[in-house]
MARBASE-234996 format. One record per residue (C-alpha): x, y, z; residue in three letters. Coordinates in steps of 0.001 Angstrom, whole numbers, plus 500000, padded with zeros to 6 digits. Layout:
<atoms>
XYZALA/...
</atoms>
This chain:
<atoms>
131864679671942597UNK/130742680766945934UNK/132353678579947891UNK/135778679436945690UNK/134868683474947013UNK/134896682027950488UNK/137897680469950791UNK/141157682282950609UNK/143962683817952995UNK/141294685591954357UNK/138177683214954762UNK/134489684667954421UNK/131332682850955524UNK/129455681498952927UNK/126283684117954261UNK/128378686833953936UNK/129528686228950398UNK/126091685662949064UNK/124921689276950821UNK/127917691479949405UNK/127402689714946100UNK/123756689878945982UNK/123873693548946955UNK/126014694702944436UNK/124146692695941446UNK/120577693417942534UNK/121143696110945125UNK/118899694339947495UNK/119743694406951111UNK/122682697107952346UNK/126225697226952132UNK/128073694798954441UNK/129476696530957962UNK/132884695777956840UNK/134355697550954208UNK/137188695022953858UNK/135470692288953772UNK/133304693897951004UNK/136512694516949031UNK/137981691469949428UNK/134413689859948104UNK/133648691838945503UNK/136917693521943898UNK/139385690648944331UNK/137770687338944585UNK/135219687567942525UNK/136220688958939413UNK/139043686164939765UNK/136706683604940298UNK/134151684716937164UNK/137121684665935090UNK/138486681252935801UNK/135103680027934924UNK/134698681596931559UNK/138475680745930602UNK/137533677142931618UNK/134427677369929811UNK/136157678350926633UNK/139137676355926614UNK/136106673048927129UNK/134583673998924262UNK/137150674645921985UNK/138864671225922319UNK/135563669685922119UNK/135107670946918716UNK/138692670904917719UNK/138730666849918264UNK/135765666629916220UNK/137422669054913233UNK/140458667243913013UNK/139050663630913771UNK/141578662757916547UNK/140631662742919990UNK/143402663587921566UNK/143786667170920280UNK/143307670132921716UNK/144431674033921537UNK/147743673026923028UNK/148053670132920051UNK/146965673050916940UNK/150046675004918011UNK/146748678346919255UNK/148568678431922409UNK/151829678586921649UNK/151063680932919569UNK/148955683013922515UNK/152289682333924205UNK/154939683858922264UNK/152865687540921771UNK/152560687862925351UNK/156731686960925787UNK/157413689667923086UNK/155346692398924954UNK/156530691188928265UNK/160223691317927218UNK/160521693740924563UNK/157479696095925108UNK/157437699139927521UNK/156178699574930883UNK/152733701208929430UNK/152277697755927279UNK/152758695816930828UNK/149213696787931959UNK/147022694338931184UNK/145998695314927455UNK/149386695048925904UNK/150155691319926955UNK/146598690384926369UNK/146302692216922864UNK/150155690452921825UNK/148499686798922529UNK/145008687138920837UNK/147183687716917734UNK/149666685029918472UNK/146968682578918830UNK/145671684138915299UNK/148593684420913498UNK/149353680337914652UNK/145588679587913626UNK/146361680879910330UNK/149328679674909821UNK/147814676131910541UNK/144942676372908796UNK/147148677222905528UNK/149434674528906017UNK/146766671783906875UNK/145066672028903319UNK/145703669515900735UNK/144236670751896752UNK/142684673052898473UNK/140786670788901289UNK/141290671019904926UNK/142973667166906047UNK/142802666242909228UNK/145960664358909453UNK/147559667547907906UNK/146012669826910190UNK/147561667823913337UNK/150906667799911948UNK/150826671439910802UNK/149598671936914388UNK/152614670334916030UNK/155088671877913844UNK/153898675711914458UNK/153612675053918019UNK/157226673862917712UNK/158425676772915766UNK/156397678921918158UNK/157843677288921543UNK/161720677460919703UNK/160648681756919164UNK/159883681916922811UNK/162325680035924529UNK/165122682613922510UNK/162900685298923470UNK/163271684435927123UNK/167314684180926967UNK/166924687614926432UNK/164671688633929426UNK/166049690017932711UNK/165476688196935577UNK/162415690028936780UNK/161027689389933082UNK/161879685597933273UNK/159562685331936366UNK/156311687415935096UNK/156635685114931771UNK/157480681955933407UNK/154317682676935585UNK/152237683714933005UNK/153162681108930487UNK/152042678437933025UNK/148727680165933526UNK/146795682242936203UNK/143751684738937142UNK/145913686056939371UNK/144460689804939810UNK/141603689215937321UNK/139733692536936896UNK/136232693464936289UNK/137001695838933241UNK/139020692287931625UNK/135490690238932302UNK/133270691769929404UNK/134809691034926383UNK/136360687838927399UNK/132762686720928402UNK/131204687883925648UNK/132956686376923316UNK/132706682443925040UNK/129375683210925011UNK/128832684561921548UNK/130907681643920196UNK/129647678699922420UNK/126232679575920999UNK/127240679590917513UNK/129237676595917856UNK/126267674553919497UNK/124147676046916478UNK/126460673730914680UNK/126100670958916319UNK/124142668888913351UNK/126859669364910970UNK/129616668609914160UNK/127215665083914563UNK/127803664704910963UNK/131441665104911031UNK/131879662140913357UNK/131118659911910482UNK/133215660529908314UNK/134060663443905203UNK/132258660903902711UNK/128424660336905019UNK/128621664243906086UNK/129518665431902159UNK/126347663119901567UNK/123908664402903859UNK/124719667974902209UNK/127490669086904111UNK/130102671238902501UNK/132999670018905201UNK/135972672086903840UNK/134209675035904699UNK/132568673815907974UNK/136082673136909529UNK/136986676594908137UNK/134809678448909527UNK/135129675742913206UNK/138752676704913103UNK/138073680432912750UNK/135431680166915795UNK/138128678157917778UNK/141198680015917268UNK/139128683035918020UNK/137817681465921528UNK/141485680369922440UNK/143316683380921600UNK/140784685332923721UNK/141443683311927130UNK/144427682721926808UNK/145173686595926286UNK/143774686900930269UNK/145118683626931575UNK/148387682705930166UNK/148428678939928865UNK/146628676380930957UNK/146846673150929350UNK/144980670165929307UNK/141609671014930313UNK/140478671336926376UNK/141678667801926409UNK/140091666074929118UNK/136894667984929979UNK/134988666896926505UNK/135904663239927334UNK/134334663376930865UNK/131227664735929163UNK/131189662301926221UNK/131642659268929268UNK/128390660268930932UNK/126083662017927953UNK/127206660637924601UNK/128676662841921880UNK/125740664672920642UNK/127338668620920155UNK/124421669934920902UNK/124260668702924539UNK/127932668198924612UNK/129238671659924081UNK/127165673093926708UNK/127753670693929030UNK/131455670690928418UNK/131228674543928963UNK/129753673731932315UNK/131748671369933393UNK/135025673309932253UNK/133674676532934123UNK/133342674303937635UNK/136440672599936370UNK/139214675566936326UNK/137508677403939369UNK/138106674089941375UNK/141533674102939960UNK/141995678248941288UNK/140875677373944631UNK/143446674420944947UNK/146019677147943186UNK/145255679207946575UNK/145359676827949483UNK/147822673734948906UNK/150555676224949620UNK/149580679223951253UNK/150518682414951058UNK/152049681589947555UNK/150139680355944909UNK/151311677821942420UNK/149776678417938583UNK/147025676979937354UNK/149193674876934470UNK/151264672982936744UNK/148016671476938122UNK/146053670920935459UNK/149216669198933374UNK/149318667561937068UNK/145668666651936600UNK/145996666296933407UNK/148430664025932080UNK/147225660757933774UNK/143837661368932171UNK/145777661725928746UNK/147844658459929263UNK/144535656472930169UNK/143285657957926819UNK/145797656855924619UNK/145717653579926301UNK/142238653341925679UNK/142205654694922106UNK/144064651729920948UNK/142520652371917010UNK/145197655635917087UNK/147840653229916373UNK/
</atoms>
């Protein structure tokens, strides 16, 4: 994280940036001689960089637990139809709302319930006499997304130009101009949620054999994934509502972590969280400097990242057949 601070248009020694950041948490030392420099710090990079780690921390989590929900390793928020969902509330807003809902709130407000309303929608659909199925939760997933996507894409035939590029740009993800009033809420709630998802873990551990051993070791699985796809669908909606629709990292961050520390949730989902944080701010700083001065959104490079990883996954998952 500090060396993503450092490293911009303007580039700050790596002293420097622990000072002005140290001062203003702790106060300790005095203010840096150069008030620029202690702007660009503190008020630009930083927020940006604290907010790419939570929204990778979040979307890590939730498509570690969503693969273990639905029993398919290979899904994600993307796959459940939560961000397309995220996706078409921020389009409305964006294309239909005023210029007062175009500050931040409006479009971030618009895809929390998108991601919501999808989450619902799946969850209803996905239930079999009354029990959540797996397979029916994937398909259910795919077909809102669809319906979701097919919304947008009408919604954005309707968009001016200028429109077309905020929502293009924002539907392919960025913390571009994060803010530190967007960071508490956002934060809280991948914290909040991380925790009580780890809390889970036993039961997760028990899903991963199967409805039958986890119903027999005193599980009550309908209403564990119900209340997992509640947690999740709550955790995507909220960062995708500040960072548009990155996809992939839900997908391939839980793998990595699985490769290296086995698929115990309650070392995995921390670990994921970790490792998704680190992730997406790796990710922002390549977003910043493969083609200065513009910046290219974080979506096109983790799909870029991405999509190998998820072809070398299939491959290996030969069973999905």
């Amino acid at each position: 994280m500090i060396v993503g601070i450092s490293i911009g248009a303007v580039n700050v020694p790596l002293g420097d940036v622990w000072r002005i950041v140290l001062h203003h948490i702790t106060g300790a030392g005095s203010a840096h001689s150069d008030p620029a420099l202690d702007q660009i710090v503190w008020n630009f990079r930083t927020p940006r960089v604290v907010l790419a780690a939570v929204v990778g921390a979040g979307l890590g989590v939730s498509g570690a637990v969503l693969q273990t929900v639905v029993s398919n390793p290979l899904a994600d928020p993307i796959v459940l139809g939560f961000s397309y969902g995220a996706t078409l509330g921020a389009v409305l807003v964006i294309t239909l709302g005023g210029g007062a809902a175009l500050a931040g709130l409006g479009v971030s407000a618009a895809a929390f319930l998108g991601a919501i309303a999808a989450g619902v929608l799946v969850f209803a659909l996905g239930q079999r006499r009354g029990r959540l199925a797996p397979t029916r939760l994937v398909l259910a997933g795919v077909a809102v997304g669809y319906v979701f996507l097919s919304a947008t894409s009408y919604v954005q035939l309707q968009a001016t130009p200028a429109e077309l590029r905020t929502v293009m740009f924002w539907m392919l993800g960025s913390v571009t101009g994060a803010q530190w009033s967007q960071l508490p809420t956002v934060t809280a709630v991948v914290l909040v949620t991380t925790t009580l998802l780890t809390l889970f873990g036993r039961r997760l551990n028990a899903l991963l054999a199967g409805d039958e051993s986890a119903t027999a070791l005193g599980v009550d699985v309908n209403r564990l994934r119900a209340v997992l796809l509640v947690l999740t669908a709550l955790l995507t909606g909220t960062v995708i509502a500040v960072a548009g629709s990155i996809g992939f990292v839900g997908l391939m961050i839980p793998h990595l972590v699985r490769l290296t520390t086995g698929a115990d949730h309650r070392r995995l989902l921390p670990l994921t969280a970790l490792l998704g944080a680190v992730y997406l701010v790796l990710v922002d700083l390549l977003s910043r400097t493969l083609n200065r001065p513009n910046e290219i959104p974080l979506g096109i490079l983790t799909a870029l990242l991405g999509a190998p990883f998820f072809l070398w996954l299939l491959r290996r998952n030969k069973g999905l057949d």
